[in-house]
N, C-alpha and C positions, 0 to 999 in steps of 0.2 A: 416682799414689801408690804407692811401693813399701815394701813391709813386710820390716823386719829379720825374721833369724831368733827364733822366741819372741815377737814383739809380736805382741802380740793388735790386732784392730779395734775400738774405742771409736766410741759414736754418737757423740764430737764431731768424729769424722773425715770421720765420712759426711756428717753436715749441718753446716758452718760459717755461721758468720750472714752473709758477704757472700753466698752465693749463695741463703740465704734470704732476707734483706730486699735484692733484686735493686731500685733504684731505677728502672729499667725496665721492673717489672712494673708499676708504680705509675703509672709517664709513659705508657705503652701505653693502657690505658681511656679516658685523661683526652684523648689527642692523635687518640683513632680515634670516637669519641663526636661531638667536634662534625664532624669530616671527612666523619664519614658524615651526618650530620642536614645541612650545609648541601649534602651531594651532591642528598640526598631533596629537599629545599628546592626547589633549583634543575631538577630534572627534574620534579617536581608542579604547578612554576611556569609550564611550557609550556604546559600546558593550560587 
């Protein structure tokens, strides 16, 4: 981001809403949750 001369920085520059509602932070919990529960599954299963 380059700033003319005399603009000032506005908070809507700093935080834009794509890189706040990031759809990938959303698919990340939802994809590493079961990955990891059917990892644990299958290793508690050997026993």
């Amino acid at each position: 981001m380059v700033l003319k001369k005399n603009e000032t920085l506005r908070k809507d520059d700093l935080f834009d809403s794509s890189s706040l509602m990031n759809p990938l932070s959303f698919n990340t919990p939802g994809l590493l949750f079961p990955a990891i529960s059917l990892l644990m599954l299958a290793y508690t299963n050997r026993f």
